[in-house]
N, CA, C and O of each residue as an XYZ file, in Angstrom:
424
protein
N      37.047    -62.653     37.606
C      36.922    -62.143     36.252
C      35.458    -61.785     36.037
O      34.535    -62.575     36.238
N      35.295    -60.328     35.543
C      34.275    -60.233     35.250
C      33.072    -60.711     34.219
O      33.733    -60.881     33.195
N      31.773    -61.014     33.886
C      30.967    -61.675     33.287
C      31.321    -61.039     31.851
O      31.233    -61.830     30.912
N      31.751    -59.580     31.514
C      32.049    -59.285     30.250
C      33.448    -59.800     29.597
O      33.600    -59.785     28.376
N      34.397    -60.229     30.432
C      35.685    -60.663     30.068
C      35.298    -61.850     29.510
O      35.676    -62.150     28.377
N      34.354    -62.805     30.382
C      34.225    -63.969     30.029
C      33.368    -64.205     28.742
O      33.201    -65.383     28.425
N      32.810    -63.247     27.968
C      32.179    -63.153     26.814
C      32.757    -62.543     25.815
O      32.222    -62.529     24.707
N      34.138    -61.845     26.095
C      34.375    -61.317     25.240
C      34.903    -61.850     23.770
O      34.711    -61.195     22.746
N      35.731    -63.374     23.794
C      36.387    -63.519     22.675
C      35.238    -63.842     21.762
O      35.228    -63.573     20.561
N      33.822    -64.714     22.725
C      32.757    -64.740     21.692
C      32.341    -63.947     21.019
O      32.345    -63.950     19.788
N      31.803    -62.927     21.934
C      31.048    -61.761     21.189
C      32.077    -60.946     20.153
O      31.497    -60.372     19.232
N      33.609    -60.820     20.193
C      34.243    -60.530     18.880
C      34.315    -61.409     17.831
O      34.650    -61.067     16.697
N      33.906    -62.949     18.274
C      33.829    -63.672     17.257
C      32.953    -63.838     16.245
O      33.168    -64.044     15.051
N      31.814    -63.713     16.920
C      30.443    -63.220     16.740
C      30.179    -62.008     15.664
O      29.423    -61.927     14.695
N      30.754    -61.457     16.019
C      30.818    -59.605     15.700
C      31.126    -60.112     13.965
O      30.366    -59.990     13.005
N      32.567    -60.725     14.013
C      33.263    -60.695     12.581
C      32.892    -61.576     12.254
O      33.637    -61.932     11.341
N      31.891    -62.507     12.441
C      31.731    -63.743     11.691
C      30.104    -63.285     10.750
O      29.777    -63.726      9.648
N      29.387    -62.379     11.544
C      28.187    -61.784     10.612
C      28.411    -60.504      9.839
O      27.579    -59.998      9.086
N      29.928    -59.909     10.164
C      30.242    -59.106      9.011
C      30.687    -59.850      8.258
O      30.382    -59.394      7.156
N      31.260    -60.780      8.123
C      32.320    -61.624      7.324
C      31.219    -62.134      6.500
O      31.452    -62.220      5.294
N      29.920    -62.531      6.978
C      29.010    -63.358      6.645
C      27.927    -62.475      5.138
O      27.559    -62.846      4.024
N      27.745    -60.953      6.116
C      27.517    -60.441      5.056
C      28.070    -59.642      3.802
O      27.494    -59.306      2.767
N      29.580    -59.416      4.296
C      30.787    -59.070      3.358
C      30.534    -60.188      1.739
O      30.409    -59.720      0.607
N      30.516    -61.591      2.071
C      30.456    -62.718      1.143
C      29.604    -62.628      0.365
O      29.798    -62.559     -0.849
N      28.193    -62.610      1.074
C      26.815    -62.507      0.323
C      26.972    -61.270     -0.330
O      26.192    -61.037     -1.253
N      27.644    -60.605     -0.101
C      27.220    -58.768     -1.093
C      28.315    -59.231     -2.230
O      27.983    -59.030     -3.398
N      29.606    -59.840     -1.977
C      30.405    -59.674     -3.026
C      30.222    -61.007     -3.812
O      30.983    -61.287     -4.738
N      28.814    -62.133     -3.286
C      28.517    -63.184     -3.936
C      29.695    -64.352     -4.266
O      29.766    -65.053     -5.275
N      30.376    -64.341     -3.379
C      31.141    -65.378     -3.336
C      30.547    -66.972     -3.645
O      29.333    -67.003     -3.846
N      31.184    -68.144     -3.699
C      30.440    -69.450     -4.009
C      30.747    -69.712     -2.364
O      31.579    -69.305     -1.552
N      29.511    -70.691     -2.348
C      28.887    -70.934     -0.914
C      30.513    -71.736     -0.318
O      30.904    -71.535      0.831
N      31.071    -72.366     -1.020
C      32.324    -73.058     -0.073
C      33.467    -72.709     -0.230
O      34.451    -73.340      0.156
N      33.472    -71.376     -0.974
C      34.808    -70.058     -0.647
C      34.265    -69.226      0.251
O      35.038    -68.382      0.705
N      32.888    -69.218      0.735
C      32.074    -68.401      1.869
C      32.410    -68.962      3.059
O      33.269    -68.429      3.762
N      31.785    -70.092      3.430
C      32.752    -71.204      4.548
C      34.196    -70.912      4.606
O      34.566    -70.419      5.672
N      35.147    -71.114      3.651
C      36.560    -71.180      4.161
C      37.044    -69.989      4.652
O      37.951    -69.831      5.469
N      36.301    -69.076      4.036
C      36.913    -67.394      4.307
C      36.524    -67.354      6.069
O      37.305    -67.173      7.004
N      35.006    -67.600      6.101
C      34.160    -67.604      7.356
C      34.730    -68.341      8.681
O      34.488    -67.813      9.766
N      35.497    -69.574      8.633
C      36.095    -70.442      9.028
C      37.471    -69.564      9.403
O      37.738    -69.535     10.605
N      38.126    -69.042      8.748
C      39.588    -68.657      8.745
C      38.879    -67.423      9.944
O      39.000    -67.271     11.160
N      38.522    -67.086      9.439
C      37.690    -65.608      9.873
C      37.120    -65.434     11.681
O      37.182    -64.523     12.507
N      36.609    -66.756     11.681
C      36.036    -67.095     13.023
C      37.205    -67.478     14.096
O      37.303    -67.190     15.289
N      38.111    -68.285     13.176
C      39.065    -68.790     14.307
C      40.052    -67.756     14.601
O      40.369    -67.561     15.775
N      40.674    -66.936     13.463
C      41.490    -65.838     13.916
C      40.744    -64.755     15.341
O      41.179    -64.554     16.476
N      39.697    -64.328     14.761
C      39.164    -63.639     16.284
C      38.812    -64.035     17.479
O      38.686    -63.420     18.538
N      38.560    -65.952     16.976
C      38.350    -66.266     18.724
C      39.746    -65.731     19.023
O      39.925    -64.682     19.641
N      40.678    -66.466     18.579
C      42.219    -66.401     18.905
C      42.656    -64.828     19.566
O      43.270    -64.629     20.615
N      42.102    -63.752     18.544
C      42.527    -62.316     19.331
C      41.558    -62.043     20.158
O      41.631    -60.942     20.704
N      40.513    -62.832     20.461
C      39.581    -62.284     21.843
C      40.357    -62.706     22.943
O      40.617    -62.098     23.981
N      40.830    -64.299     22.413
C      41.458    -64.825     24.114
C      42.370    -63.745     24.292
O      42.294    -63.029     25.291
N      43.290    -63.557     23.340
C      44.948    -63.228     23.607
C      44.420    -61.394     24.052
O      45.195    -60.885     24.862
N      43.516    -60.685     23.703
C      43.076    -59.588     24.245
C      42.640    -60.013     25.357
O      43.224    -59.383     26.239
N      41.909    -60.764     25.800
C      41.185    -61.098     27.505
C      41.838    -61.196     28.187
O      41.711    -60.409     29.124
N      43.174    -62.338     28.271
C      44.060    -62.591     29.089
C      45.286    -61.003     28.981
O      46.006    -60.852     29.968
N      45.404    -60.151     28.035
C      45.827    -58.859     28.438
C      45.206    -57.800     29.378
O      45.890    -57.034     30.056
N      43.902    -57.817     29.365
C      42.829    -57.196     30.039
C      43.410    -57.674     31.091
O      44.313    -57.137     31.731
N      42.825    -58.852     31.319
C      43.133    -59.702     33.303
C      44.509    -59.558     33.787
O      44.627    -59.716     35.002
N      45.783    -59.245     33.005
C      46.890    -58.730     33.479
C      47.133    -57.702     33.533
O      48.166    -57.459     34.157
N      46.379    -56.517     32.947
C      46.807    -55.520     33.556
C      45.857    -54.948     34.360
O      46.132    -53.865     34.877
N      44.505    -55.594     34.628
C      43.817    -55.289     36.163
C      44.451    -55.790     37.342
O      44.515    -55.154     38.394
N      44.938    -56.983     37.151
C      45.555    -57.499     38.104
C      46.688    -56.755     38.919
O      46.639    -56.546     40.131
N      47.733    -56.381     38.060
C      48.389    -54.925     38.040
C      48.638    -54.020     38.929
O      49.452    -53.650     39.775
N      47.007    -53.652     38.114
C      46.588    -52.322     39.072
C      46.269    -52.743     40.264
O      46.804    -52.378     41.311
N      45.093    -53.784     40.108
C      45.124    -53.741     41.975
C      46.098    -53.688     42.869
O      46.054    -53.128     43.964
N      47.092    -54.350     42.337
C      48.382    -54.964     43.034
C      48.864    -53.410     43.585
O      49.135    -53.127     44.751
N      48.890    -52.470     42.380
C      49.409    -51.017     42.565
C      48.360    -50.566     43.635
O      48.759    -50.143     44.720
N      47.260    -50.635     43.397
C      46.139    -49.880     44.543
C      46.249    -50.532     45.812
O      45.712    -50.105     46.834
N      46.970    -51.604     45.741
C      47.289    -52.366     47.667
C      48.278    -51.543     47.974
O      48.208    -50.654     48.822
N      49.165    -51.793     47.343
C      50.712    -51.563     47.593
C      50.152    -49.597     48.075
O      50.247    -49.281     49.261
N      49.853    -48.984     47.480
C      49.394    -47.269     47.400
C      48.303    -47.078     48.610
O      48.128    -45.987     49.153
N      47.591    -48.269     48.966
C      46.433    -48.563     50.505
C      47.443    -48.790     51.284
O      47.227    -48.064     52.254
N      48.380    -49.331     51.455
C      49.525    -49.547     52.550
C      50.281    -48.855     52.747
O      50.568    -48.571     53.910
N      51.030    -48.197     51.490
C      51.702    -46.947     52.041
C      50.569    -45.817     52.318
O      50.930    -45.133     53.276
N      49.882    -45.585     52.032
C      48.344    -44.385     52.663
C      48.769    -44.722     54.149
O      48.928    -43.908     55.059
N      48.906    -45.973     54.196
C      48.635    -46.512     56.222
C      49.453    -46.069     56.512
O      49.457    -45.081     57.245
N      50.555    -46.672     56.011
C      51.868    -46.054     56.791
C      52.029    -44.806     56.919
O      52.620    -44.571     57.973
N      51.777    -43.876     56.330
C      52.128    -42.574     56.313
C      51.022    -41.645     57.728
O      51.309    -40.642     58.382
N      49.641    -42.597     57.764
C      48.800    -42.157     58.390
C      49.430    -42.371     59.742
O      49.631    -41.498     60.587
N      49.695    -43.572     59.825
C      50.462    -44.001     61.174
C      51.667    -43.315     61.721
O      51.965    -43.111     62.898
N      52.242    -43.032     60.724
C      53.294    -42.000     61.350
C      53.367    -40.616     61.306
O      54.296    -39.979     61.802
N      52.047    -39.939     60.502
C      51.542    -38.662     61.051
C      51.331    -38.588     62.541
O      51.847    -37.921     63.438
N      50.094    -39.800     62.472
C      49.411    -40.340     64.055
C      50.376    -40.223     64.937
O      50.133    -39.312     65.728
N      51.567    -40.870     65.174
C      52.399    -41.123     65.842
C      53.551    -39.723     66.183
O      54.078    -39.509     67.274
N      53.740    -38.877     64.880
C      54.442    -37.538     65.418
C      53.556    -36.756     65.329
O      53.957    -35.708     64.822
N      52.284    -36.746     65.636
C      51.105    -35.527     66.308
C      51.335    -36.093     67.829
O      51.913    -35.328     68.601
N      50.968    -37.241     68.267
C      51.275    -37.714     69.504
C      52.609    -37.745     70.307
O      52.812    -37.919     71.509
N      53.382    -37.542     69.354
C      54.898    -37.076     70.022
C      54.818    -35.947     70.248
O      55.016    -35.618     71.417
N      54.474    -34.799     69.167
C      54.357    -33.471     69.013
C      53.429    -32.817     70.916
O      53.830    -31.969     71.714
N      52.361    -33.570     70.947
C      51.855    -33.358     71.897
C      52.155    -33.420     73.348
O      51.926    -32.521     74.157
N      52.816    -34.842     73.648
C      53.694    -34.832     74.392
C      54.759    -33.980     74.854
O      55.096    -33.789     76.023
N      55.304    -33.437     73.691
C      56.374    -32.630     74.120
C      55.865    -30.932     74.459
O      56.512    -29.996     74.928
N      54.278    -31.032     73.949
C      53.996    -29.835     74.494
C      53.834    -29.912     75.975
O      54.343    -29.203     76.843
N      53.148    -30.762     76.064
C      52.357    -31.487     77.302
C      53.915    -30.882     78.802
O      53.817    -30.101     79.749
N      54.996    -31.631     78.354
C      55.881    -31.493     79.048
C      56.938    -30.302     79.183
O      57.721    -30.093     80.109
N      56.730    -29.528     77.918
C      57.353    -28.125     77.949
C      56.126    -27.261     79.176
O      56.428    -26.718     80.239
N      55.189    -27.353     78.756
C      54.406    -26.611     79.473
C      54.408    -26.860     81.348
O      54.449    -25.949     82.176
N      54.349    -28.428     81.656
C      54.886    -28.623     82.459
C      56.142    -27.853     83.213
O      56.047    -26.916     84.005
N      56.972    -28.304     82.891
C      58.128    -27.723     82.932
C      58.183    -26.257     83.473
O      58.811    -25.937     84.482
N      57.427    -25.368     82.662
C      57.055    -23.875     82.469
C      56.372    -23.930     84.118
O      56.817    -23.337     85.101
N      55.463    -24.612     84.071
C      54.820    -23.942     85.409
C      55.307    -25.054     86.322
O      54.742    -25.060     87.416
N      56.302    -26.077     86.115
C      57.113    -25.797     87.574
C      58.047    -24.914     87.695
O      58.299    -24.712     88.883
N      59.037    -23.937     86.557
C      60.162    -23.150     87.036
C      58.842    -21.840     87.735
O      59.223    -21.039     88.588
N      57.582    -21.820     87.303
C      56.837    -20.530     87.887
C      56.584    -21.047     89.425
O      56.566    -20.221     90.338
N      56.418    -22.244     89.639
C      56.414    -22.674     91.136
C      57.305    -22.345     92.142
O      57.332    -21.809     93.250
N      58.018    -22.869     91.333
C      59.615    -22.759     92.019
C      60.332    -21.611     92.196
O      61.445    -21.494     92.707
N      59.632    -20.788     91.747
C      60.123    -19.008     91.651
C      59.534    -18.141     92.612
O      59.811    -16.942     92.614
């Protein structure tokens, strides 16, 4: 997991807790309806940072899974190009053969 995943539910918590903070002070709320709002406020976004983070880490996870699975079939397909160019060749290899023994033999 990357170092920004691992910061993220803070730093949204963070984020809404000094808007929240200065939302109060402008509309002059009393200092312990400022707290409860602030409080409600802080814990709801840790809550949607985790539940966003752990969505993030499942659908990277995902993808990689898709980018293996899409690296393996790449192989396979390479391998069996590889494999009917090398057939392909062969059978030139031996037509041609062929060709200049019926010219031998003639």
């Amino acid at each position: 997991m990357s170092s920004r995943l691992k910061l993220m539910p803070a730093f949204l918590t963070l984020l809404a807790g000094a808007i929240t903070s200065i939302m109060t002070y402008r509309f002059q709320y009393e200092g312990k309806t400022a707290l409860i709002i602030l409080l409600a406020v802080l814990l709801f976004f840790y809550t949607m940072g985790c539940i966003l983070q752990k969505l993030i880490i499942t659908f990277e996870q995902e993808n990689e899974k898709e980018r293996q699975k899409a690296a393996e079939e790449e192989g396979k397909v390479v391998e069996k190009e590889n494999a009917s160019s090398q057939e392909g060749e062969k059978s030139e290899k031996d037509s041609r053969q062929e060709e200049e023994n019926q010219r031998n033999t003639e």
